[in-house]
Rosetta silent file (secondary structure, phi, psi, omega in degrees, C-alpha in Angstrom):
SEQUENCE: XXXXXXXXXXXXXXXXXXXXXXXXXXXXXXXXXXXXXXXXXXXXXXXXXXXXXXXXXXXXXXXXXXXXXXXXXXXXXXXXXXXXXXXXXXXXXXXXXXXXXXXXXXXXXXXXXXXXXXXXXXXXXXXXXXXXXXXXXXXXXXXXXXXXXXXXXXXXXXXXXXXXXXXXXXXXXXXXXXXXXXXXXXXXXXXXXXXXXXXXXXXXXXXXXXXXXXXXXXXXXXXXXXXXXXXXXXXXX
SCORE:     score description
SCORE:     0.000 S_00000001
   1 L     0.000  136.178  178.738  133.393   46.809  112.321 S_00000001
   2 L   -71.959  179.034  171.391  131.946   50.259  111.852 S_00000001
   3 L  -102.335   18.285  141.192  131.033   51.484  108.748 S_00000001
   4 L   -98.236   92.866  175.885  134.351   53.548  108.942 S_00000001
   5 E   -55.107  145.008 -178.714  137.734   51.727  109.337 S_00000001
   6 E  -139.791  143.869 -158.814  140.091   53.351  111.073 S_00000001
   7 E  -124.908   96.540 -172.060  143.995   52.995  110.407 S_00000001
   8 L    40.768   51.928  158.557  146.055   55.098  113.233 S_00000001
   9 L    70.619   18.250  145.637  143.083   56.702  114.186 S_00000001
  10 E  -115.079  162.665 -163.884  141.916   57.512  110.429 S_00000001
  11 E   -89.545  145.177 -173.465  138.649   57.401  108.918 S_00000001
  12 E  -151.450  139.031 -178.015  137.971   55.630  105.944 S_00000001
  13 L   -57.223  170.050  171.559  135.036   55.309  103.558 S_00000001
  14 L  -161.155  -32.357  157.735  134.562   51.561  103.376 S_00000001
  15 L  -153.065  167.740  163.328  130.927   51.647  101.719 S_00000001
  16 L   -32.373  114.209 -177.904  127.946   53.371  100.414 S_00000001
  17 L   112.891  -32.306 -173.453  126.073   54.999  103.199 S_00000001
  18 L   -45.624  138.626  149.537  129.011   55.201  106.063 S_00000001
  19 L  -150.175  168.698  177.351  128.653   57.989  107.829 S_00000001
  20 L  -114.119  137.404  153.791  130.836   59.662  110.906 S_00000001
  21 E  -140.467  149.901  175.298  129.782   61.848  113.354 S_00000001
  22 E  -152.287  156.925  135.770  132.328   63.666  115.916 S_00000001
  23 E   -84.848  142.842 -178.223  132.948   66.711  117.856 S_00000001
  24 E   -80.634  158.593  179.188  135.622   68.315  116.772 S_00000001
  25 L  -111.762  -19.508  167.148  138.592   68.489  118.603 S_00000001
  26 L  -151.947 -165.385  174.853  140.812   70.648  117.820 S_00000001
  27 L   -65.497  163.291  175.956  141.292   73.099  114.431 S_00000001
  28 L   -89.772  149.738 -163.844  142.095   71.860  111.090 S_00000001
  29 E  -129.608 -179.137 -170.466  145.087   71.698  110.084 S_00000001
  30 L  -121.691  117.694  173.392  146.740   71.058  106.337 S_00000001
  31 L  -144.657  158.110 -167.873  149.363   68.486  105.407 S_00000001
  32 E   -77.455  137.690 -173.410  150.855   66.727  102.178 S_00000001
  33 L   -72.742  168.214  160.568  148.944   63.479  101.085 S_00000001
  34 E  -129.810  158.347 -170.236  151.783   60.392  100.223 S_00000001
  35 L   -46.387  161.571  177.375  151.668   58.479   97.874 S_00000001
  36 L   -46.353   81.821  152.641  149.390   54.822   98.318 S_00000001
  37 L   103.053   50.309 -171.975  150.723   52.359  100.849 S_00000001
  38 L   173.464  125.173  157.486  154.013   54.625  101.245 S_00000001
  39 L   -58.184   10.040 -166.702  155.350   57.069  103.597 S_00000001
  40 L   -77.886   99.314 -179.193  156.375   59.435   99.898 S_00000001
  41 E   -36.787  178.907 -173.804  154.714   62.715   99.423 S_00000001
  42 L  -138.527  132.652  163.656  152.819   62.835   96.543 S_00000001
  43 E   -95.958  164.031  160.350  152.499   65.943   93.694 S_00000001
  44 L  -100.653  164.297  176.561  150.390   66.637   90.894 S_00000001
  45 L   -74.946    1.769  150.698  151.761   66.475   87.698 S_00000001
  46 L   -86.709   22.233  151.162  152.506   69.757   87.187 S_00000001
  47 L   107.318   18.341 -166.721  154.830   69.431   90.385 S_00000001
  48 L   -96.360  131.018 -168.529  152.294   70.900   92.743 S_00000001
  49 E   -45.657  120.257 -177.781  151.937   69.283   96.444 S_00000001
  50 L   -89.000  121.236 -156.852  148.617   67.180   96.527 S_00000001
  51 E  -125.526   90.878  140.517  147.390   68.868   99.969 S_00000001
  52 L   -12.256  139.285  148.719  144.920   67.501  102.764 S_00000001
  53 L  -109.547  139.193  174.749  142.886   68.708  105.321 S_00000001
  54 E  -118.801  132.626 -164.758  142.935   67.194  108.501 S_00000001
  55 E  -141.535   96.367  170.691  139.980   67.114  111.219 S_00000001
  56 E   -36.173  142.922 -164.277  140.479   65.603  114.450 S_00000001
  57 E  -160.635  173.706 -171.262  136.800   64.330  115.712 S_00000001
  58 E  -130.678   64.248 -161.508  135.724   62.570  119.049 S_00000001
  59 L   -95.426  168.372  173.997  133.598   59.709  117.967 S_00000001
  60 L   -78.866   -5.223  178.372  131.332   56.810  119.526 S_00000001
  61 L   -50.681  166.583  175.211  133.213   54.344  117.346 S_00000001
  62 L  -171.214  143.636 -163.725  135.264   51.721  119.325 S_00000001
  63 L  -122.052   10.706 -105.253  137.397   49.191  118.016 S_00000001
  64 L    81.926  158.321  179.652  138.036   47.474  121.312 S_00000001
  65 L   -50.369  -18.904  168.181  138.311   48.293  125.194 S_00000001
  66 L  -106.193   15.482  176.943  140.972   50.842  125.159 S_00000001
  67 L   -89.831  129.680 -174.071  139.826   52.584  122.107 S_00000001
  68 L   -78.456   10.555 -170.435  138.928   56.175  122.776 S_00000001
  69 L    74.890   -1.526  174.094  136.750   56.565  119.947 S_00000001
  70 E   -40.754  116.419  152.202  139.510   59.152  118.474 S_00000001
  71 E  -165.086 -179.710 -177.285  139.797   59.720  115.201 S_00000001
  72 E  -104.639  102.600  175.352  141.221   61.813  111.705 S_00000001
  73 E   -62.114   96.952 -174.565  139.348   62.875  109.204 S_00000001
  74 E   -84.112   91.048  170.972  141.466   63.055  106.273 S_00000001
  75 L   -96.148   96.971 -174.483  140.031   65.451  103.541 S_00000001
  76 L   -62.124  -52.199  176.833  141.374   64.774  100.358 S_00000001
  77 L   -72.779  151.162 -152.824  139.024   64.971   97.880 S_00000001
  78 L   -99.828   25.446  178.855  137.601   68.015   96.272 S_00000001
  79 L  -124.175  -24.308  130.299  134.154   66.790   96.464 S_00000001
  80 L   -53.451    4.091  173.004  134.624   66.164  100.757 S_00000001
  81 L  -114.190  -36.964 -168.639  135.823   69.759  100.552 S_00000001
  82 H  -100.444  -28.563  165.386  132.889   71.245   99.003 S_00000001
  83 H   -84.064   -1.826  171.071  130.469   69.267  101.031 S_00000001
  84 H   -80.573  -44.894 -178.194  132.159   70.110  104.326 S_00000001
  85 H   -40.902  -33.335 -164.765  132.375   73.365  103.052 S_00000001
  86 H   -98.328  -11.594 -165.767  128.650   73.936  102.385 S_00000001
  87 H   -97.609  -14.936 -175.839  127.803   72.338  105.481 S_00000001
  88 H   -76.894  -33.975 -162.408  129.992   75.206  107.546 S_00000001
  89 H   -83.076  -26.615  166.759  128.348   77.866  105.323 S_00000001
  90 H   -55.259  -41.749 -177.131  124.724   76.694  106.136 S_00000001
  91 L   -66.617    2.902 -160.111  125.710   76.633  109.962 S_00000001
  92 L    41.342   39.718  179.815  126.775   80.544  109.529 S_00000001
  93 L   -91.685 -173.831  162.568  130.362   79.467  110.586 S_00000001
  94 L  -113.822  -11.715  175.702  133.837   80.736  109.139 S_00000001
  95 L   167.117  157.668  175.673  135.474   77.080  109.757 S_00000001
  96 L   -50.134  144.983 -176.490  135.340   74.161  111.542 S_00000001
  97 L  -157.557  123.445 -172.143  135.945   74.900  115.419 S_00000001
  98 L   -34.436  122.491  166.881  136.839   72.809  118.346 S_00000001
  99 L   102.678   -4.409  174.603  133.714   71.732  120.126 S_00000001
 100 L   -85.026 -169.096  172.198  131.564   71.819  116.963 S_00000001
 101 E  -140.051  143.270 -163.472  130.190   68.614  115.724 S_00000001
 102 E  -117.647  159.508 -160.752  130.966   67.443  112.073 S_00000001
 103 E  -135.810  117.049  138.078  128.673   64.975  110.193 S_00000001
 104 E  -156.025  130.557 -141.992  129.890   63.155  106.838 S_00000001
 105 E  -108.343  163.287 -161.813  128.114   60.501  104.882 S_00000001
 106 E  -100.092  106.902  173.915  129.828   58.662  102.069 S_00000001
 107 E   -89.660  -10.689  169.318  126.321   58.979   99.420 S_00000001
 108 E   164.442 -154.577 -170.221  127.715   56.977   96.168 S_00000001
 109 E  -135.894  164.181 -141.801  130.407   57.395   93.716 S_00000001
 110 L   -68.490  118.460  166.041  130.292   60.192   90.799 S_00000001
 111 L   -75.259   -4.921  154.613  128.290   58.752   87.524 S_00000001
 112 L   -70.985  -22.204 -172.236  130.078   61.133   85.897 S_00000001
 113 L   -22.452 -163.969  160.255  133.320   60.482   87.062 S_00000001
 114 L  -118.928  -23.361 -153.783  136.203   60.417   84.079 S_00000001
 115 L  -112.816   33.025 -172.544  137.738   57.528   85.842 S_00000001
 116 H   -19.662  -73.644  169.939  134.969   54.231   86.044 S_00000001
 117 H   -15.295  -79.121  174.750  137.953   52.140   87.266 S_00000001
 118 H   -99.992   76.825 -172.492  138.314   54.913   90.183 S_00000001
 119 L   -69.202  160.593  154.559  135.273   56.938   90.246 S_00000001
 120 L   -50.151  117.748  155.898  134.982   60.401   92.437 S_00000001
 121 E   -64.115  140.715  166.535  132.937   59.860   95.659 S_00000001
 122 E  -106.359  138.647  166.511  129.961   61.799   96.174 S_00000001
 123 E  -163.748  173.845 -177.678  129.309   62.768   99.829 S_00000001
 124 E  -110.158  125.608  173.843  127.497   64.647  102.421 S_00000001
 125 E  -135.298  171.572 -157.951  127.632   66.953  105.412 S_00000001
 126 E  -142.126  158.210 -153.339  126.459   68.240  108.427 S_00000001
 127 E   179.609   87.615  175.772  127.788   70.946  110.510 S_00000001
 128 E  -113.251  113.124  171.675  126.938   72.506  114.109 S_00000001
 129 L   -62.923  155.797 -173.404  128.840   75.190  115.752 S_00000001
 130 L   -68.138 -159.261 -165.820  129.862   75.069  119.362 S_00000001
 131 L  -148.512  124.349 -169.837  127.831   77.161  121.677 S_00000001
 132 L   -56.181  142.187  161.072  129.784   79.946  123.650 S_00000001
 133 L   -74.636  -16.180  173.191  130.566   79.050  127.256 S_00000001
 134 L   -91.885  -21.426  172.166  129.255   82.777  128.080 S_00000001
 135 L   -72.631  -21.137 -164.888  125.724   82.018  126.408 S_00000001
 136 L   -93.251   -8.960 -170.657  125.560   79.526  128.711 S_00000001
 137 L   -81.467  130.685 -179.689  126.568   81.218  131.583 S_00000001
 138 L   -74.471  149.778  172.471  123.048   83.072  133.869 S_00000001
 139 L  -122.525  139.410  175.125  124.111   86.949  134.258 S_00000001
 140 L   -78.618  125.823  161.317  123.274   87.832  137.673 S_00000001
 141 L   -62.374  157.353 -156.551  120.924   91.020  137.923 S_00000001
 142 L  -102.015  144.895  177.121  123.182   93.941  139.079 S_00000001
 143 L   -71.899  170.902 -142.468  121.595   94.905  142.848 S_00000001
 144 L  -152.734   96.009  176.065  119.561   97.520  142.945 S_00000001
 145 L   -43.879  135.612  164.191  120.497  100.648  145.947 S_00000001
 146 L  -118.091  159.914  175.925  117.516  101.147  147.905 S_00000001
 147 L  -100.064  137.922  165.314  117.698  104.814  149.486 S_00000001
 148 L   -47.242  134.492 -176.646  117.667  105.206  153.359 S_00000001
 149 L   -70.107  130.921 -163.341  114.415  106.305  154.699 S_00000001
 150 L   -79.784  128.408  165.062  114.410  110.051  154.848 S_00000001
 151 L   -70.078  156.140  161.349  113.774  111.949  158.623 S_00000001
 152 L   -88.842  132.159 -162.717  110.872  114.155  158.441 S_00000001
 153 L  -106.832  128.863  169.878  111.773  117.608  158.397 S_00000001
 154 L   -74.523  149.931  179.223  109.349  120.496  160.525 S_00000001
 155 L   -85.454   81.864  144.202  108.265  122.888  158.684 S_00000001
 156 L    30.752  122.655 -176.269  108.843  126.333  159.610 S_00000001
 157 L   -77.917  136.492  150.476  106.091  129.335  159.992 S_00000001
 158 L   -62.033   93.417 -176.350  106.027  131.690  156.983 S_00000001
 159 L   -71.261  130.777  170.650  105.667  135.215  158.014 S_00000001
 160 L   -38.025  127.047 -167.881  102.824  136.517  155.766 S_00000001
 161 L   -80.713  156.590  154.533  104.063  138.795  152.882 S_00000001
 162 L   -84.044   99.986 -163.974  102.175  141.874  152.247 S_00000001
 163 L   -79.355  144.510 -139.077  100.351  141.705  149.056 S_00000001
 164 L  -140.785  127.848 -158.816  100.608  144.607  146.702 S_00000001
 165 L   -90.173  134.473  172.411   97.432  145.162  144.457 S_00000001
 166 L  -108.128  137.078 -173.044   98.243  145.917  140.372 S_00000001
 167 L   -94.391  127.103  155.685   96.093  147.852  138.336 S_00000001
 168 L   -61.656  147.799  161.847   95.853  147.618  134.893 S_00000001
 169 L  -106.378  116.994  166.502   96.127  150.159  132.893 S_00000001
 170 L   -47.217  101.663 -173.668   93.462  150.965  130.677 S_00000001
 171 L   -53.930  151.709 -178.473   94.699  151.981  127.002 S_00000001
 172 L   -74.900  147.313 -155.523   92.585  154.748  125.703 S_00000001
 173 L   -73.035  145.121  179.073   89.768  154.091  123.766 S_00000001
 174 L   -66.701  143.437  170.622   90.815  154.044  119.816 S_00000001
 175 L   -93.560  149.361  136.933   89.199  156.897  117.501 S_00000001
 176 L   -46.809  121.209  144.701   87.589  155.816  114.451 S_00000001
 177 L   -90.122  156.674 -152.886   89.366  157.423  111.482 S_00000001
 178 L   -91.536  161.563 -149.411   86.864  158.073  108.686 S_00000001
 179 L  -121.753   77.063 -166.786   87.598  155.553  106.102 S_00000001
 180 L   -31.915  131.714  169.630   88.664  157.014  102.575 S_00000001
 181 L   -61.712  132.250  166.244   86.211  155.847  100.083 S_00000001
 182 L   -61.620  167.542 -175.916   87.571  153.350   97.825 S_00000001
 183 L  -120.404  112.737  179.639   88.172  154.464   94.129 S_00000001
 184 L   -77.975  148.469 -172.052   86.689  151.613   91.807 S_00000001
 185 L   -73.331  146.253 -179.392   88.571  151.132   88.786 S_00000001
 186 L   -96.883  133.670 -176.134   86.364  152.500   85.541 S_00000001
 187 L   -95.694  156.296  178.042   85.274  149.568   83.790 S_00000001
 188 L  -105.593  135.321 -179.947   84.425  150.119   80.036 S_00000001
 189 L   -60.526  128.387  171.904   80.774  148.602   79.009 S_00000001
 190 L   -62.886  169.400  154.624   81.407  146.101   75.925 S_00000001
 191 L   -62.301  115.125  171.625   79.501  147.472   72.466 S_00000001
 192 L  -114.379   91.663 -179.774   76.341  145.917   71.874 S_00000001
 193 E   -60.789  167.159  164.663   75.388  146.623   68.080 S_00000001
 194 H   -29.927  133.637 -171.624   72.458  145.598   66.392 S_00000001
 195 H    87.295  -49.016 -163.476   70.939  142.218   66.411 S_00000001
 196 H   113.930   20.972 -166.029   72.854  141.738   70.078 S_00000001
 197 E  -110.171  142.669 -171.127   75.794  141.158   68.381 S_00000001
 198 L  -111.332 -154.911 -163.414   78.934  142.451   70.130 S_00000001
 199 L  -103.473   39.064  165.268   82.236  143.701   68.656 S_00000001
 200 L   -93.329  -39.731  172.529   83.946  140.500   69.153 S_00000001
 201 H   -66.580  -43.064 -175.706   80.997  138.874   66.662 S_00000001
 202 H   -70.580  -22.465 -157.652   81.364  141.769   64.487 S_00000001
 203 H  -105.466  -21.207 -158.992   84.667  141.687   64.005 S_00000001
 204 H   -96.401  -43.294  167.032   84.308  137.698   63.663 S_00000001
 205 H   -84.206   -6.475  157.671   81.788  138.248   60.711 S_00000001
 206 H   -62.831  -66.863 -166.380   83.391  140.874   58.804 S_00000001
 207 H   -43.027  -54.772 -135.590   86.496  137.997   58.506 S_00000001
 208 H   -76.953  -29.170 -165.797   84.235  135.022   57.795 S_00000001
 209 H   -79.306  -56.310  164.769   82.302  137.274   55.300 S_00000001
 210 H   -23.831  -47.663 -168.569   85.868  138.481   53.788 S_00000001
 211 L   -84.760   -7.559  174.503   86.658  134.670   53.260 S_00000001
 212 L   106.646   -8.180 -169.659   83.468  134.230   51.237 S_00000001
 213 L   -68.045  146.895  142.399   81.252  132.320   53.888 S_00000001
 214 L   -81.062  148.074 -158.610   77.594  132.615   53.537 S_00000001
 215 H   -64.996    5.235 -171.532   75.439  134.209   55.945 S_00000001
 216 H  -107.324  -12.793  170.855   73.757  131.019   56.787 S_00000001
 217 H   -94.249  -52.868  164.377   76.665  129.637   57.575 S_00000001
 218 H   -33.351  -78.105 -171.604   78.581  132.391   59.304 S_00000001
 219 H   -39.582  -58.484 -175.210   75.232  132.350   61.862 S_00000001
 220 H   -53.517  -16.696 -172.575   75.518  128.622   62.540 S_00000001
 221 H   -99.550   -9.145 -167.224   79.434  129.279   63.646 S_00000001
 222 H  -116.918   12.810  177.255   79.337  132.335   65.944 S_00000001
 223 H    65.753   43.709  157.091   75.459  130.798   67.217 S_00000001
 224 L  -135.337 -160.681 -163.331   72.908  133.600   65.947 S_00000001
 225 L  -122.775 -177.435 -175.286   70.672  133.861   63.556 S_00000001
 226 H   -55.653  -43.480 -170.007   70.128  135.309   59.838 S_00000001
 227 H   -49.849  -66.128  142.653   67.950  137.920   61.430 S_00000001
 228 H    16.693  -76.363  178.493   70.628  139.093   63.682 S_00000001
 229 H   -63.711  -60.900 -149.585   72.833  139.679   61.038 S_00000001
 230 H   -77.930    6.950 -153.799   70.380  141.246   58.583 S_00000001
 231 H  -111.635  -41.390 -166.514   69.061  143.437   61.833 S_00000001
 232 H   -65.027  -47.231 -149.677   73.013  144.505   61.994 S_00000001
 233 H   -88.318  -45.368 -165.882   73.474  145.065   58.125 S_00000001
 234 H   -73.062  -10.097  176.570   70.037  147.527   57.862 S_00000001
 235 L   -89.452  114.924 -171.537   71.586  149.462   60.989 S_00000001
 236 L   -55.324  137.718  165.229   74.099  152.503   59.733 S_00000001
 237 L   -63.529    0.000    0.000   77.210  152.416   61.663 S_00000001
């Protein structure tokens, strides 16, 4: 006995650990579960059809000498839905597809479950997409034209052209025109008053003096000295 049973060619968990492998055989298709141990459809109890997936597979099982190793995966459960599911989206499929090979292990039942009596199965998949019958197929290189060997053609005498000599012409030499003198802008010479102080200082020590500063102080801010100043003060404007 495998570790799937199979009951008109469907697979059934039977313990911890089972697992199936197949190629698939043909697409999946969707049909209403019945009720336990009864041909009866089955609902949910808000009246809605409790709904299957079905996945034909091609397995090495064998139950005896005429068995063809055929069998149905029936996927009921929403926890077999999400692990087939996760195993197509790892494979970068869109769905199960004849010629792929499907994988799924039964790994233990839910410790969470709501139901202890009937827990939830936990399980596992695997997933490989077929492989294109055109990847597999060699592309021929496209032939390649060779061109027909070319005749040699004679060449023909050239009668000699007459060649006809060009002169430049020499442009006339340029005159110098005399070169207006530029006209420099008149700059005006600052003031330099007494002491060396100029009328930016002067103007700066008249305020500072206005404001009450002493002269020993005024000289440490503009940088000269008393003498300076007092050289400034004995010279009439």
């Amino acid at each position: 006995m495998s570790l799937f049973e199979s009951s008109s060619k469907g697979v059934k968990c039977d313990a911890v650990g089972a697992t199936v492998t197949g190629v698939v055989q043909s697409a999946p298709r969707e049909r209403q579960q019945t009720k336990f141990g009864t041909q009866e459809p089955d609902f949910w109890p808000n009246g809605d059809p409790k709904m299957q997936i079905l996945v034909d597979l091609k397995t090495d099982q064998r139950a005896d000498a005429s068995d063809d190793g055929e069998r149905t995966l029936y996927v009921a459960s929403k926890n077999m839905k999400r692990a087939i599911g996760e195993a197509i989206r790892a494979a970068g499929a869109s769905d199960i597809a004849p010629g792929g090979t499907l994988t799924v292990q039964y790994l233990g039942n839910d410790p969470a479950s709501k139901n202890p009596a009937n827990p939830a199965k936990m399980y596992a998949a695997t997933y490989t997409a077929p492989t294109s019958a055109f990847a597999q197929q060699p592309v021929a290189a496209a032939p390649v034209p060779v061109a027909a060997p070319q005749q040699p053609v004679a060449a023909q005498p050239v009668a000699p052209q007459p060649q006809q000599q060009y002169v430049q012409p020499v442009a006339p030499a340029a005159v110098a025109q005399p070169q207006a003198p530029v006209q420099q802008p008149f700059q005006q010479q600052p003031t330099v008053h007494a002491g060396g102080l100029t009328d930016q200082q002067v103007a700066q020590l008249q305020q500072l003096r206005g404001a009450g500063i002493p002269d020993a102080q005024i000289a440490t801010a503009l940088g000269l000295t008393t003498e300076q100043i007092s050289a400034l003060d004995s010279t009439p404007f």
